[in-house]
N, C-alpha and C positions, 0 to 999 in steps of 0.2 A: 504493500500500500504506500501510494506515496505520501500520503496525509490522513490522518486519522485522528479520533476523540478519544480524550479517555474517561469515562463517569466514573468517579468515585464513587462507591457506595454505602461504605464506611461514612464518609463525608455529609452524604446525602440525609440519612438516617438520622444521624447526628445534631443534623440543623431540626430537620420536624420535631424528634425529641427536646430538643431547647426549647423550641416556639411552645409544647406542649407543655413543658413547665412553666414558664413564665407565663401561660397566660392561663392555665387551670382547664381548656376549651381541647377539644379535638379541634381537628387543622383541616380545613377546606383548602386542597389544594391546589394550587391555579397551576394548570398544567396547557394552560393555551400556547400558539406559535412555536409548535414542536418540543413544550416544555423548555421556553425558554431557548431555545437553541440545543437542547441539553439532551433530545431523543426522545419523542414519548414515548414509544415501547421499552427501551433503556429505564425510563424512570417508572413507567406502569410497575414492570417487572420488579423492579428494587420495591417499591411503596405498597405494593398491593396487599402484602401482607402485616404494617404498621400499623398498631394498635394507633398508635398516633392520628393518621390521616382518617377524616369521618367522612370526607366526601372528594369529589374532582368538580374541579372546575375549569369549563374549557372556551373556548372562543364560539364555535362552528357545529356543524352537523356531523361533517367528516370529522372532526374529531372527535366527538361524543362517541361515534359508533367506533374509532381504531380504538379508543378507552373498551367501551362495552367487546368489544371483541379479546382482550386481554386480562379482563376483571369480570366476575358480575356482581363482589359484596360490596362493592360503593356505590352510593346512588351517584348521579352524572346531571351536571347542573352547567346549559347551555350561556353563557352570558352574553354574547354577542348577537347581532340582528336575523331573523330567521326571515325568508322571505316563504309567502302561504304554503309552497310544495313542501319546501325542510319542514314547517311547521307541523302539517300535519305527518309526516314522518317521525317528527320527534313525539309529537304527543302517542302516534300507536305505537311506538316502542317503550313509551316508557319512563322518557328522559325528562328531566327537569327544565322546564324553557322561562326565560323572564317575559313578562307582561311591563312593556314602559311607554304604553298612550291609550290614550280610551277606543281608538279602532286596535290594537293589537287586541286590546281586551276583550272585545267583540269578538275577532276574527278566531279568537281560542275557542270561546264558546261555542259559535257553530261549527269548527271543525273537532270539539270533542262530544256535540250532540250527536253528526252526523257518524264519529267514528263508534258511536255508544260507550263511551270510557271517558271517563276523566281527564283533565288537563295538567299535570302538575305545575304548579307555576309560583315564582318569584317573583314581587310586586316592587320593581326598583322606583324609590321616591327622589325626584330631583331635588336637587339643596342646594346649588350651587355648582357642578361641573359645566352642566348644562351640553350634555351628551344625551344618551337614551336616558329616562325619565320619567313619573308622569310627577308634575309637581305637589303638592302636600293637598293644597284644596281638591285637585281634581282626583286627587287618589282618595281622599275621603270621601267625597262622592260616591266614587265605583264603587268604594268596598261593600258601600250601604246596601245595594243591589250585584252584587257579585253573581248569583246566579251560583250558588253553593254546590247545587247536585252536577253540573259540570266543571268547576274547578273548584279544586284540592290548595286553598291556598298553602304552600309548604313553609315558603321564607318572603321576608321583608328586610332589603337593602338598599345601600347609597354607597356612593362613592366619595373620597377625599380628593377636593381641588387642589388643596394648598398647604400640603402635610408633610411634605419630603423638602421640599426647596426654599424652607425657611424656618427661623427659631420663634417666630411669632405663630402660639396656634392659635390667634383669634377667630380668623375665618373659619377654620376648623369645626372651634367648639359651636358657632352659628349654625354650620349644615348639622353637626351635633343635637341642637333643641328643636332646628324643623322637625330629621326622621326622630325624634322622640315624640312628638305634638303627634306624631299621624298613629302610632303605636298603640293608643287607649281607641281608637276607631275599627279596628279586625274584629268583625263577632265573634272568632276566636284565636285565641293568640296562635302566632304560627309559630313552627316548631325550631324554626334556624332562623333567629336575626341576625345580620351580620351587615358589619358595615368598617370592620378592620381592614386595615392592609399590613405588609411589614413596616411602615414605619410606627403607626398608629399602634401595633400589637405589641412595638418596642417602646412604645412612651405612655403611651394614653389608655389604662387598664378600662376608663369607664366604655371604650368601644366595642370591648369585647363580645358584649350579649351573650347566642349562643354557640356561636362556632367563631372559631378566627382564620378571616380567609389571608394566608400567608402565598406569597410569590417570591420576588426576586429575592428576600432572603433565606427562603429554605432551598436556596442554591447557592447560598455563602456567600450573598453581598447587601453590602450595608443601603438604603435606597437611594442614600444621598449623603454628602460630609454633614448636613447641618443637623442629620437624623444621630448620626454615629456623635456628633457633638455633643447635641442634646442630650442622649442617652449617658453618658459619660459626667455632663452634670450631672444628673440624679440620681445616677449610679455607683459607686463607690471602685465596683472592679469591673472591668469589661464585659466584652461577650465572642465566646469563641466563634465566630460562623468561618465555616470551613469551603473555602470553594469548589465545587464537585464538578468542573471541567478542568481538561487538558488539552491543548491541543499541538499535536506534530505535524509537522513534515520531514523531509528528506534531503541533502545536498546532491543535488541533479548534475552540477557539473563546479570543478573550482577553476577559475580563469587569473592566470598572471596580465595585471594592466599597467601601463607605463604611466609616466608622468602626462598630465591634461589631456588623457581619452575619458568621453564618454561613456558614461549608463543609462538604456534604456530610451526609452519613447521621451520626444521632444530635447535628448540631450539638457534634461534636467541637471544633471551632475556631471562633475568633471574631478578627477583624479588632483590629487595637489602634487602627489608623487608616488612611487611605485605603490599598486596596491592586489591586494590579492581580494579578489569578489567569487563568493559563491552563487546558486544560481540554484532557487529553490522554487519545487512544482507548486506554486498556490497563488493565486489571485482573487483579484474581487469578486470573479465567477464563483469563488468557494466561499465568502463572506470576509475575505480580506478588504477592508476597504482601502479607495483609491488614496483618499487621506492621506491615509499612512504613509504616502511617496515621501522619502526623503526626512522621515520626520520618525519612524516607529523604530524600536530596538527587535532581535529575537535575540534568545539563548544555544550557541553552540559551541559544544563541550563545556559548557558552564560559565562561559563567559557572554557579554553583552556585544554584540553587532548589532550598527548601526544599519539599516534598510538604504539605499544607494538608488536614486531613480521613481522613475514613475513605476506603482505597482501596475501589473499588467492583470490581462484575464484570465491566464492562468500561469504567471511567473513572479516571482521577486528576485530582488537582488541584496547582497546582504556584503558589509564588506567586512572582513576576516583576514586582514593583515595581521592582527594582534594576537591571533588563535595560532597553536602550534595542531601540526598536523591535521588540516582538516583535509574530510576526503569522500569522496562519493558513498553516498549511504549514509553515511553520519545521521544522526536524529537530530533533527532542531526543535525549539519549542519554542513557537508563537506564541501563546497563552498558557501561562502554571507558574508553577514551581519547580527547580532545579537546584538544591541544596540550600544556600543561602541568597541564592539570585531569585526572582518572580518579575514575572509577566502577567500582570493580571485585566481583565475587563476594567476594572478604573483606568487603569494607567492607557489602554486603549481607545477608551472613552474621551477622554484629556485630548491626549495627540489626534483624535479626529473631532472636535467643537461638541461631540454628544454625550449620549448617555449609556453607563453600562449595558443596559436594556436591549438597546440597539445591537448595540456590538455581541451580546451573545442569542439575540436572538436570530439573526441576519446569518447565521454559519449554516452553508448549506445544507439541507438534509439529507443531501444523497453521502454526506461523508461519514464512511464507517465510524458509528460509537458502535466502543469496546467498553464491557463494566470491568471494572478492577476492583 
């Protein structure tokens, strides 16, 4: 292979069980956009059996089902927009869909009259993202006339606007006392409130409810520096989150270059004097971003090269003047740890303007993950 993942599983485990202790809750786990970059089958596999995880949470329809085809003791809770065919798919199978406007709420109905089964459904209250929705007055409305014998309301959520990318949680706690105002409204209470994320489930106990739905940190990253700050104030001692990607490639070819020759598309770089450049199978077509030109590090033999040139669509270039004996086949590591050196999705994140998020979720899926 010339590039491959590696999931930690160890790792993996490790994070859900932390979130399960600090927050007292089973763990709704957000396994949408291929789990994160992380493999869903990869991580189905590892978690299916976690006391820890009470539920999945995924984007899509196709996803719900490669879940259900790998699992069947967690229930599967759709959050993303179902257009009417997924919809009634998901409702005869099974799956948990959210309700966020008063035609979605409608459209459940008659396709769980017509299928004669219930709707499972999650009633997301806007508070503030102002994404899918329905807002607090209009959601107390529906509830009053729900149409009970065709939906099963199961959960009532919302999402945080403004929770990771700042030390002020005022806004926060605002979408905080809407979804609470609409909570005394359900004729009867649903069985999974949730309205946590990982930063929220690392700061703010009172959003816990009944399940805590955990994402980019029970894949070992923090959501944001201002989240890892916070926490640190009010915390006395840290918190282990363990990163559970890796990722390799290969030295495809090592090339001797002279003083002021170019690297790569548009003669971005130029040599100051002798240098020795390796020449590694991965590009932006695998989720290297183009960013990175000129600007990212990797680890070969444990030491740091600097990336040389524009990334390409499926090449880089990496200069290794400073490495002794590099040589075709060598492992390189774009993203981990390698002893006391790392590469991590923050640091990736930095050198391309975004967000870790991005970066691991953007790694192609056709690239072999391997569990360790």
């Amino acid at each position: 292979m010339k590039t491959h993942i590696e999931i930690h599983a160890g790792n993996l485990l490790h994070n859900l069980r932390l979130f399960r202790n600090v927050t007292r809750k089973r763990i709704m786990f957000v396994v949408k956009a291929n789990a994160y970059g992380h493999g869903l089958s990869e991580v189905i596999g590892i978690t299916r059996s976690s006391p820890a995880v009470g539920q999945y949470a995924v984007d899509s329809m196709a996803e719900a089902l490669a879940v259900a085809s790998l699992q069947k003791e967690k229930p599967i809770l759709v959050l993303g927009w179902s257009d009417p065919g997924e919809l009634e798919e998901l409702v005869a199978r099974g799956f948990e869909t959210v309700a966020h406007s008063d035609e979605h709420f409608r459209l459940l109905k008659r396709i769980a009259r017509k299928l004669g089964r219930r709707a499972l459904v999650h009633v997301k209250i806007e508070t503030g993202t102002n994404r899918l929705g329905l807002p607090p007055a209009k959601a107390v409305a529906l509830l009053k006339g729900a149409g009970a014998h065709w939906l099963e309301i199961r959960g009532v959520y919302s999402h945080f606007a403004n929770i990771e990318d700042t030390t002020d949680p005022s806004f926060a706690r605002r979408q905080l006392f809407l979804f609470r105002s609409v909570l005394p409204h359900f004729p009867s209470p649903p069985t999974r409130r949730h309205f946590s994320s990982s930063a929220s489930s690392l700061l703010f106990p009172e959003t816990y409810f009944d399940i805590a739905r955990v994402g980019i940190s029970a894949y070992g990253y923090w959501p944001s520096r201002q989240t890892h700050a916070l926490y640190l104030e009010k915390h006395r001692g840290g918190l282990d989150l363990r990163p559970v990607l890796s990722w390799y490639t290969k030295v495809a070819q090592v090339k001797q270059l002279g003083k002021g020759e170019s690297i790569g598309y548009g003669l971005t770089y130029k040599t100051f004097s002798k240098a020795k450049i390796a020449v590694l199978p991965v590009g932006y077509y695998d989720g290297y971003d183009r960013k990175l030109s000129n600007t990212a590090l990797v680890l070969v033999r444990g030491a740091k090269a600097p990336v040389r040139g524009r990334v390409c669509m499926n090449m880089i270039m990496a200069d290794v003047t400073h490495v002794r004996g590099v040589k075709v086949g060598d492992p390189v590591l774009l993203l981990g740890r390698e002893g006391r050196e790392r590469i991590d999705a923050d640091m990736l994140a930095e050198w391309c303007g975004t967000i870790q998020y991005e970066i691991l979720s953007r790694i192609n899926p056709l690239i072999p993950r391997i569990v360790v």
